[in-house]
N, C-alpha and C positions, 0 to 999 in steps of 0.2 A: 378562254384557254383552260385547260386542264390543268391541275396541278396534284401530283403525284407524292407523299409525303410518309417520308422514309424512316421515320421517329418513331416508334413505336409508342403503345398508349404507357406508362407509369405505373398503373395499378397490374398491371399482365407483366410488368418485366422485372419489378422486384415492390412487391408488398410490401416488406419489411423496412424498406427503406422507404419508401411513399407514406406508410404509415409514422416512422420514424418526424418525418420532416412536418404532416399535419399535427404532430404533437408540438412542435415549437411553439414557445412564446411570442407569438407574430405580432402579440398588443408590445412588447418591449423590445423587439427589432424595430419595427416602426416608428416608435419615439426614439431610437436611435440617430435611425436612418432621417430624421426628420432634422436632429439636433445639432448630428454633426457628419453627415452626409455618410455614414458608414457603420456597421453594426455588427459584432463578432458573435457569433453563433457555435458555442463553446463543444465539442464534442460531438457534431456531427458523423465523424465517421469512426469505428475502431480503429486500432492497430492494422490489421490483419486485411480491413479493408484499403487504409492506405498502403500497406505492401503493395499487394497485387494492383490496384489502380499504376502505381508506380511501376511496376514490374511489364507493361503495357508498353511503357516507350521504346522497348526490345522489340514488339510486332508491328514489322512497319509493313502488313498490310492492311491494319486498322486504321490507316495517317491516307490524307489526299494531299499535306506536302510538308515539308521540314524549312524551318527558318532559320540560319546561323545569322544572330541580332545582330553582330560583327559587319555581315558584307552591307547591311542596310542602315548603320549609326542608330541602331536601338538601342546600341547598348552590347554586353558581351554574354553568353553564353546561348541556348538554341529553344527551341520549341515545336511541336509538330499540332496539327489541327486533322481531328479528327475527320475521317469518310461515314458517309451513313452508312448502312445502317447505325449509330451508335451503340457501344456496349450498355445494355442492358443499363447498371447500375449509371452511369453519365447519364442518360437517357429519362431515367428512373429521376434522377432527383431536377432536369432540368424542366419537365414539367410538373412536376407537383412542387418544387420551388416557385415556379411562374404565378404558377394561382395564388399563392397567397402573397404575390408581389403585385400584382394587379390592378388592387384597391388604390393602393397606396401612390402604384405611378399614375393611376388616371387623376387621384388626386392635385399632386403634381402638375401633371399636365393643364388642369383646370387653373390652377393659382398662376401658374407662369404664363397663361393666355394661348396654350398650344393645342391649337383644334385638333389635338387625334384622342382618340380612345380605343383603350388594348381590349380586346375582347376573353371572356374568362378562358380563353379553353387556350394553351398553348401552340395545339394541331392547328387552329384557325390564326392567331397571328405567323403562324408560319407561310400556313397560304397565302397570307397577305405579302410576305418578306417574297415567296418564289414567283408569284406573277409580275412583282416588280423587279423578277430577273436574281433576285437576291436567293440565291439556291444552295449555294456552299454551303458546306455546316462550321460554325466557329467553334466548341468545344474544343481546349488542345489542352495538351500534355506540357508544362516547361521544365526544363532542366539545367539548373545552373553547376559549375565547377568553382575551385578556388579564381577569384579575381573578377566573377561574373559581377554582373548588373544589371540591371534592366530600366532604361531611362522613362525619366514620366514621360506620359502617353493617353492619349484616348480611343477605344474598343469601337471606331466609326466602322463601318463598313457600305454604307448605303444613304439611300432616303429612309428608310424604316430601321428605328431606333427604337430600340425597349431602352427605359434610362438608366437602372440597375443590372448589376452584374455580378458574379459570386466566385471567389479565390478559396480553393480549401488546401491547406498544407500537407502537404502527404510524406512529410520527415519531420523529423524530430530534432529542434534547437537545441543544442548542449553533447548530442549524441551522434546524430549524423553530419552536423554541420554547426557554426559560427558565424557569425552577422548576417547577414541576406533578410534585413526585415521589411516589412511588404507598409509602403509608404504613400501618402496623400498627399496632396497639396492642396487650396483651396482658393482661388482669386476672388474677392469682392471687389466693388467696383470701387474706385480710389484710393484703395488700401493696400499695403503691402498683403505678398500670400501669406496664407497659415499652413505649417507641414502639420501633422501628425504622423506619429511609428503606431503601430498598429503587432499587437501582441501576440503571437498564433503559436502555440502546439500543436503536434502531431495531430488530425481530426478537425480541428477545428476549420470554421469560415469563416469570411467575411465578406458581408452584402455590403454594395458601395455604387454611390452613383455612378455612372457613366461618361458623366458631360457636365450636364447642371441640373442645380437643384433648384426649388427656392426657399428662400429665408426671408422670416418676419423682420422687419424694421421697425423707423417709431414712423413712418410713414407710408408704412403696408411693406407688401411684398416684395423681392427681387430676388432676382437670379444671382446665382455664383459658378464660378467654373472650374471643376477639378479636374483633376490629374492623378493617376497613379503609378508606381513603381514600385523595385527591389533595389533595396540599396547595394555595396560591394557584399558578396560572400568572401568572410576570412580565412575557411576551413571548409573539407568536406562537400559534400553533393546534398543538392535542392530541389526536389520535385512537387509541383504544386499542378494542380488541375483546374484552369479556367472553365467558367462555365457563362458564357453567353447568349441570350435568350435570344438574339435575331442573327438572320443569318445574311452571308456576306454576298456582293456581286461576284 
């Protein structure tokens, strides 16, 4: 079967940003992501570009659908998921993000005993996600109000699962908004969870598992299982931009 793939390439759709993100310290994201399932990636984007990425949730014929968390017990406030083609910049940083995730989840995958391996190119795990029917695109736009939330959760959508995923904040704490901060949990096995608050200004992201990681013990390896969410917003309007590397049935 053919498969038709509506992403454009990274380096043709915004340079500046493609080159922006190979500049990352990818050796100290990954000892992050390694240590405590999550890794804040400080200044990712400007001002100017979080405007306008925000400014986006106004075009709803860039959305294939809108979610009020409310009618579904997610939680309160809404979200919409992007249609391909993607805007360039979303586009832009979800495959030149992907590559230098790549290493790290096939790593993963080897420790926790899970026969796949993601291949370098991002266009190609895609083809893998559309022949298995997985076609939709997950990038979205969310948007909270006063008394929003967003309950913990996991970004499944299919058999094919990239394990990482990336939350960047497109407002500004103190200025546009109060509380709404983007939260983990972590389950071990017999253990009570572990939460973590996770710190973000305007630009900034943060990479974070998906599902499970695994963690060294004193007698090897095992798996843990997280969760993420937004806590209540107490003030003001929250727009953040999920970026999902596989796509949905």
């Amino acid at each position: 079967m053919s498969v038709i793939l509506h992403e454009p390439p990274c380096h043709k759709a915004a340079p500046g940003l493609a080159a922006r993100v190979d500049g990352l310290d990818w050796r100290r994201i990954e000892q992050d992501l390694d240590a405590q399932g999550s890794a804040v990636i400080a200044g990712l984007l400007d001002a100017a570009a979080c405007t306008a990425l925000a400014a986006l949730y106004r075009e709803e014929e860039l959305f294939r659908s809108r979610v009020v968390m409310a009618r579904h017990g997610f939680g309160r406030g809404e979200y919409k998921y992007f249609s391909y083609p993607l805007p360039d910049p979303i586009a832009a940083l979800r495959g030149s993000v992907y590559a230098h995730l790549t290493p790290l989840a096939n790593r993963w995958n080897t420790v926790m005993g899970i026969a796949v391996h993601y291949p370098a190119r991002h266009a190609e795990f895609l083809a893998r996600c559309h022949e298995a029917g997985q076609r939709r695109p997950t990038p979205l736009l969310l948007q909270y109000g006063v008394d929003d939330y967003n309950c913990l959760h996991q970004d499944l959508y299919g058999e094919h699962v990239f394990p990482i995923q990336l939350a960047i904040l497109l407002s500004e704490p103190g200025r546009d908004f109060s509380g709404g901060e983007f939260v983990l949990t972590e389950q071990r096995p017999r253990m009570q969870s572990r939460a973590e608050v996770v710190p973000l200004r305007q630009g900034d992201a943060v990479a974070f598992a998906v599902h499970q990681r695994p963690v060294r013990g004193t007698r090897g390896s095992y798996r843990v299982n997280l969760r993420h969410g937004v806590s209540r917003l107490r003030a003001g309007r929250r727009h953040t931009l999920g970026i999902i590397f596989h796509d949905a049935l």
